[in-house]
C-alpha positions in Angstrom: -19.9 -4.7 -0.8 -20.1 -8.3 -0.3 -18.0 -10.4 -2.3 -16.2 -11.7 0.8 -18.9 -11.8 3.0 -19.1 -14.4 4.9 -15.1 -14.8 5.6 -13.7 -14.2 8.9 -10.3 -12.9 9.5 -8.4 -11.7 12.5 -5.9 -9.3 12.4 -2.9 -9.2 14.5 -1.1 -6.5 12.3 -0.1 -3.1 13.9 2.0 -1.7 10.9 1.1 -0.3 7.5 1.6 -3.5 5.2 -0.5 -5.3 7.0 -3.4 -3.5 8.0 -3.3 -2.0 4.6 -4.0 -5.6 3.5 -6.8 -6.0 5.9 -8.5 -3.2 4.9 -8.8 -4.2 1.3 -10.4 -7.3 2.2 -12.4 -5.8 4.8 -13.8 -3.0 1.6 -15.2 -6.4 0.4 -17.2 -7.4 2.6 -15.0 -9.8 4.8 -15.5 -9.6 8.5 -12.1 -8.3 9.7 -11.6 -8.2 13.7 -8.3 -5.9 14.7 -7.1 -7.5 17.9 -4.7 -4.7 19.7 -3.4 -4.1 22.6 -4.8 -2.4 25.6 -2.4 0.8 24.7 -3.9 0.6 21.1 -1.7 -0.4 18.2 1.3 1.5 16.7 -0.7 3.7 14.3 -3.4 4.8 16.7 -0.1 7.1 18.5 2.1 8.0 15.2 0.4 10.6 12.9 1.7 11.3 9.1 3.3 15.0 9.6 2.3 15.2 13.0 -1.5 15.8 11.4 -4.7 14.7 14.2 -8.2 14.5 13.2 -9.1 15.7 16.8 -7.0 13.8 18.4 -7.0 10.4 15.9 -4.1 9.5 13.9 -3.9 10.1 10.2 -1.9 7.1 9.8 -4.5 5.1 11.9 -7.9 6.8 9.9 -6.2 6.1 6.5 -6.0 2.0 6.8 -8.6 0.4 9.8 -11.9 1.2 8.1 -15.2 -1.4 7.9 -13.3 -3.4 10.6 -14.2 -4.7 14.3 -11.4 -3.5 17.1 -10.9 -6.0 20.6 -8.4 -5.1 23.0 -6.5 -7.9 24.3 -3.7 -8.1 26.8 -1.5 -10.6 24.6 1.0 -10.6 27.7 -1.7 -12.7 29.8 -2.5 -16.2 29.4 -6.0 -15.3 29.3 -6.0 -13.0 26.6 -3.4 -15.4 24.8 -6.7 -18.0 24.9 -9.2 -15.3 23.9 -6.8 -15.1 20.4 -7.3 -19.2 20.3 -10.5 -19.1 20.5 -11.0 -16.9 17.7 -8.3 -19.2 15.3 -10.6 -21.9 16.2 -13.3 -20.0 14.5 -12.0 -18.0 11.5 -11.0 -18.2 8.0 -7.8 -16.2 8.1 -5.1 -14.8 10.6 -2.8 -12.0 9.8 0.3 -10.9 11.3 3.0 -9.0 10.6 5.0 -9.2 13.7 9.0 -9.9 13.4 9.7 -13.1 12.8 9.7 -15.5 16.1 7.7 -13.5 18.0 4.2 -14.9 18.0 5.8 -18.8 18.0 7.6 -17.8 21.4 3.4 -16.5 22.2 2.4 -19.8 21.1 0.5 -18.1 18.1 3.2 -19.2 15.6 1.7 -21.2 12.4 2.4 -24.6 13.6 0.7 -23.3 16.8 -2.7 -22.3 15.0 -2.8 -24.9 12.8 -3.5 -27.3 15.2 -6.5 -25.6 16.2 -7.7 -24.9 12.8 -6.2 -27.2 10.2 -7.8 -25.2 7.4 -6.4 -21.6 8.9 -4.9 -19.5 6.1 -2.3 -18.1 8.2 -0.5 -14.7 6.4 2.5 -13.7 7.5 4.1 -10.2 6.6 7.4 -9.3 7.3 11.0 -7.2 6.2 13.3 -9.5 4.8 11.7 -13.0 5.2 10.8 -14.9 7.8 14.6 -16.9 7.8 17.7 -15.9 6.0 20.8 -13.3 7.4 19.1 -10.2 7.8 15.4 -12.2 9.3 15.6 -10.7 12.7 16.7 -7.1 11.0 14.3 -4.3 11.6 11.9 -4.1 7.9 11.1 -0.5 7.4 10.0 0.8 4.4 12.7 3.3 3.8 15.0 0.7 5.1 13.7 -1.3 2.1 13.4 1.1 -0.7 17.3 1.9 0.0 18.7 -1.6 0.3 16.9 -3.4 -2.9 18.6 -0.5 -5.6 14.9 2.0 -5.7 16.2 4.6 -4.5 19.3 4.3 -6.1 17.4 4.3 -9.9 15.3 7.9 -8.4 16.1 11.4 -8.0 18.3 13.6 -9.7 21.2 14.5 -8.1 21.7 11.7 -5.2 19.3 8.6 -4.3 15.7 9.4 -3.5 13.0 7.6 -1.9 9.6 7.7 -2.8 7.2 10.1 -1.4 5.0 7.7 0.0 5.5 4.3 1.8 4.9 2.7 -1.6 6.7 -0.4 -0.4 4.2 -1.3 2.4 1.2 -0.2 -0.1 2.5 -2.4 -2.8 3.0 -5.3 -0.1 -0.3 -4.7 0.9 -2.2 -5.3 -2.4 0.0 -8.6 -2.5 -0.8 -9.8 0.6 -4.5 -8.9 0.1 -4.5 -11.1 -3.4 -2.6 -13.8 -2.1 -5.0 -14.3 1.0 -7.9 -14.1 -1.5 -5.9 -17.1 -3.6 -5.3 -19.5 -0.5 -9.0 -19.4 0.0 -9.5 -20.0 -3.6 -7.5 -22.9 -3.4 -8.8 -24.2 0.0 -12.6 -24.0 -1.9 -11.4 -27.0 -3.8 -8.7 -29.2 -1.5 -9.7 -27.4 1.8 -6.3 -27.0 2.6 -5.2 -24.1 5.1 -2.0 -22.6 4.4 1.1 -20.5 5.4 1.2 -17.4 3.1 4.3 -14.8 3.4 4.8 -12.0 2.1 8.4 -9.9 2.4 9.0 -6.2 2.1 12.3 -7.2 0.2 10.6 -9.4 -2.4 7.4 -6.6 -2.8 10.2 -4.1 -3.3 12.0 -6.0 -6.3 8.6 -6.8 -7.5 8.1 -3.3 -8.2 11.3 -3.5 -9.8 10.7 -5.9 -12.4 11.4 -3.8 -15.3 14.3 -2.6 -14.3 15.8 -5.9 -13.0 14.9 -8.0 -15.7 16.7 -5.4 -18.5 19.7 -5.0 -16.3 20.3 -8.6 -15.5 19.7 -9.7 -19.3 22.0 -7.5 -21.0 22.3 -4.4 -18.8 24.7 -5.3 -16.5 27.6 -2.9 -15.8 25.3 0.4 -16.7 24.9 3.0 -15.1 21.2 2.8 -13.0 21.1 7.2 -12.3 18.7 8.5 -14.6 19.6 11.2 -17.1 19.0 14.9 -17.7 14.8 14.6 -16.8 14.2 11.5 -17.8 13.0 9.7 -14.9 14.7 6.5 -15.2 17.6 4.4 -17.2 15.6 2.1 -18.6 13.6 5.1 -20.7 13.8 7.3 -23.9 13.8 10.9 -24.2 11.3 12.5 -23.0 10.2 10.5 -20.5 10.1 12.1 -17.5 9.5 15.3 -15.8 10.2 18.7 -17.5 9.5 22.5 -15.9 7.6 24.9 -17.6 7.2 28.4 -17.0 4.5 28.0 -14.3 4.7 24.4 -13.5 6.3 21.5 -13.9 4.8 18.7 -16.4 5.2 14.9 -17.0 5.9 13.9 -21.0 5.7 10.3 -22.1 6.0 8.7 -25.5 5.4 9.4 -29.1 7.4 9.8 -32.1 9.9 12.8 -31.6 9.4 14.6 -34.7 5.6 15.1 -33.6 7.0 16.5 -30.8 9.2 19.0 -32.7 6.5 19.9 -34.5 4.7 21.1 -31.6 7.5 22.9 -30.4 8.1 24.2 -33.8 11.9 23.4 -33.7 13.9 22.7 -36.8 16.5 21.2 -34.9 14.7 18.8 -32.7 13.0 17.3 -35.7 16.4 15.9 -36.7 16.5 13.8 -33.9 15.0 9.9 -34.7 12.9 8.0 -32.4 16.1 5.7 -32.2 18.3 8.5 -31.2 15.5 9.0 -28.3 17.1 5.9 -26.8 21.0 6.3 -28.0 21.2 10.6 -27.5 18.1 10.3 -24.4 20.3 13.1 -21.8 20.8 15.0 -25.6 16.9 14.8 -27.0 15.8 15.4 -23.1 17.9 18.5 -22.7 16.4 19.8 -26.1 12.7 19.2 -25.1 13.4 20.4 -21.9 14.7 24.3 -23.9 11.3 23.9 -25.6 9.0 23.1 -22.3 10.5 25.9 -20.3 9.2 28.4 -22.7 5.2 27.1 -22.5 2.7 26.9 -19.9 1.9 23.4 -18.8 -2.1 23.7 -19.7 -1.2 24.9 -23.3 1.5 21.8 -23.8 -0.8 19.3 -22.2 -3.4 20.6 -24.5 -0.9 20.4 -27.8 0.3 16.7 -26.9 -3.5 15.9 -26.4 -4.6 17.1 -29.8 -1.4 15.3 -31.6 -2.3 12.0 -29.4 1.3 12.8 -27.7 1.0 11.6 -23.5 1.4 14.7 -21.5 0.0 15.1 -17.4 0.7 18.2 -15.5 2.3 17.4 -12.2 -0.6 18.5 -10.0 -0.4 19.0 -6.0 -2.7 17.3 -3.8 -5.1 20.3 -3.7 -5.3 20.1 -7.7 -5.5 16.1 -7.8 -8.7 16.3 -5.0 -10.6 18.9 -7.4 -10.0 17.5 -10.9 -12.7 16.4 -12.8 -11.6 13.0 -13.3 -11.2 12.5 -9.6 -14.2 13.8 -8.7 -15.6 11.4 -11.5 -14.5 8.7 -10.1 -15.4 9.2 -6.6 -12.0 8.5 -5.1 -13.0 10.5 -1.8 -15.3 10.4 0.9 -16.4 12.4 4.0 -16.6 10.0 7.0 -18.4 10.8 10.3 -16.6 8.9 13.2 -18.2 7.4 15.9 -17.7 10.8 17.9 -19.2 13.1 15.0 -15.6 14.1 13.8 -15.6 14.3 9.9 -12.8 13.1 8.0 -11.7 12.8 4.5 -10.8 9.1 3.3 -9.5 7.9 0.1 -11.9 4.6 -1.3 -10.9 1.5 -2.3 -9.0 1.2 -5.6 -11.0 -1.0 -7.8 -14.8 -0.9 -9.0 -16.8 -4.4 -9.1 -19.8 -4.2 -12.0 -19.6 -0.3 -11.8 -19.6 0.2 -8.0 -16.7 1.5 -5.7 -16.8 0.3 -2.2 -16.7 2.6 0.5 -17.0 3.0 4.0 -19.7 0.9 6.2 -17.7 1.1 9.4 -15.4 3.8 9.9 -12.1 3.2 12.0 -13.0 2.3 15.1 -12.2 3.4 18.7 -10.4 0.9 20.9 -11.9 -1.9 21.6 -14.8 -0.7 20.7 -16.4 -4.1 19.5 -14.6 -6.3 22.5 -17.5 -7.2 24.0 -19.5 -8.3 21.3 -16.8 -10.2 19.7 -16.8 -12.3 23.0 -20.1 -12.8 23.2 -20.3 -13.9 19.5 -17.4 -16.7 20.9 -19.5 -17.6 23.7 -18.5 -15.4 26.4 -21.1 -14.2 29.3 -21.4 -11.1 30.9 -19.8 -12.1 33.9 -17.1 -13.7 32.3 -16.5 -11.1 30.1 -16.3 -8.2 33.4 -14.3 -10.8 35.2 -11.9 -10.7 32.2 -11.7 -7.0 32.4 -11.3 -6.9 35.8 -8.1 -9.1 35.3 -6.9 -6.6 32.6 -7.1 -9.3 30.6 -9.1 -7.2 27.8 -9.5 -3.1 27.5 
């Protein structure tokens, strides 16, 4: 894919969010250079449920593919002027280091600006890069508690998500906010500071929510009811068990629904009264669901244009037809012949999916032709390493 070909960007992210955000642009054709430290960076040495693709992170395979890895010793002055020789020369810097820390490097915005006036510099970051809580840890969990998600999930006490969908979502938005300060430096050819907050990604998932309780809502009561799966939603929407499974029910008129069910007393119920009786019509279609299998209601809401989705596991999601159809997986052969399973990028352009050209690289795999492509020799490259200057 190469509709960003042609754009450099150096990373400086070690976390989720941000190389996330690389990634996306990188699935586009962007040249995208990982700058870590000798030891690697975070992900490379924490692994999702403990889980290693012989020996390689989960956490690391899932978000550093089609990108270039240097190793730099950001603790030596000479590895401090490797990173300032690649500003001088690229496009776009990302970080997502707590606040302060790269200024007190001499990396700080100010600080790369005046080597490349027309840097897009984008920041990522917990709670903002000034404010009370700027110097606070930003965690995703941290997040999804404080901003009122979890609160508004779960059944009988606050529940998070089961994915880091705060750092995912903060991803996307970093990705397409890069992409729109180059847009905008195509006409004025203006760099410019982008930042992007786990705190203000997490309300942004919010918005429906936020916007009914603070314009009218106020005072109610956020938990959701019986199995609907939030406040601001009619009966049924939510999750209901059958007798072999559990299944997700949408929307549609409530006396279509009773008709499926063939119950007399459900069809007394108005659409209206989904919204005023919603724990009342839920417990009612949830009698009804526990009697079926969730392929034969799935199959009844389908043929009355009702929205029904079993709940699937990951095993079921990987092998359904849909899935499959859409080529949302991929077997990847890393550099040392282990195969391993990725999920592709999310979007299609003119039909096509992009997938993987580079797959995550080893550690500093690419450091020496980075430098060379900035002008380094040999000999000053092995004199560099010999200084521990680069890995």
């Amino acid at each position: 894919m190469d509709l960003l070909a042609g754009y450099k960007i150096v990373s400086l992210n070690h976390f989720l969010l941000g190389p996330l955000a690389a990634q996306i642009l990188a699935d586009l054709g962007a040249d995208v250079v990982m700058v870590e430290s000798p030891r690697g960076n975070f992900q490379r040495g924490w692994a999702g449920g403990d889980i290693w693709a012989n020996g390689k992170s989960v956490f690391y395979l899932c978000a550093h593919r089609n990108k270039r890895s240097i190793a730099i010793d950001l603790k030596s002055e000479q590895g401090l002027e490797i990173v300032r020789s690649m500003i001088a020369e690229t496009d776009v810097l990302m970080e997502n280091f707590r606040p302060g820390v790269l200024e007190r490097m001499g990396l700080g915005y100010g600080d790369a600006k005046a080597i490349n006036p027309a840097l897009v510099y984008a920041s990522g970051s917990g709670w903002g890069s000034t404010g009370p809580y700027a110097k606070k840890p930003g965690q995703d969990l941290l997040i999804q508690a404080f901003s009122g998600l979890a609160q508004t999930t779960g059944r009988e006490r606050p529940t998070p998500a089961g994915a880091s969908i705060v750092d995912h979502h903060g991803a996307t938005v970093m990705a397409a906010s890069i992409m729109a300060a180059l847009l905008a430096r195509g006409r004025d050819g203006k760099g410019r500071h982008v930042e992007v907050d786990l705190l203000g990604v997490a309300m942004d998932l919010q918005v429906e929510p936020l916007t009914a309780y603070f314009n009218g809502g106020e005072g109610r009561s956020t938990r959701p009811k019986a199995d609907i799966a939030g406040w601001i939603y009619p009966a049924p929407y939510g999750i209901y068990q059958a007798s072999d499974g559990f299944i997700a029910l949408s929307l549609g008129p409530i006396k279509t629904m009773a008709e499926v069910f063939a119950d007399e007393q459900m069809a007394l119920y108005s659409d209206r009264d989904c919204w005023r009786k919603s724990a009342e019509v839920s417990a009612a279609i949830a009698r009804n669901v526990k009697l079926g299998k969730v392929r034969d209601i799935v199959e009844a809401f389908d043929k009355e244009g009702l929205w029904a989705a079993p709940v699937n596991d990951f095993a079921a999601l990987k092998n359904d037809p849909q899935v499959i159809h859409n080529e949302m997986f991929e077997d990847v052969e890393l550099s040392d012949g282990t195969k391993v399973t990725l999920l592709r990028h999310a979007a299609t352009y003119d039909g096509v999916r992009p997938g993987t050209y580079m797959p995550p690289p080893e550690l500093g795999a690419d450091t020496d032709a980075i430098l060379a492509d900035l002008g380094y020799d040999a000999e000053r490259i092995t004199g560099l390493r010999k200084a521990g200057a680069i890995a």
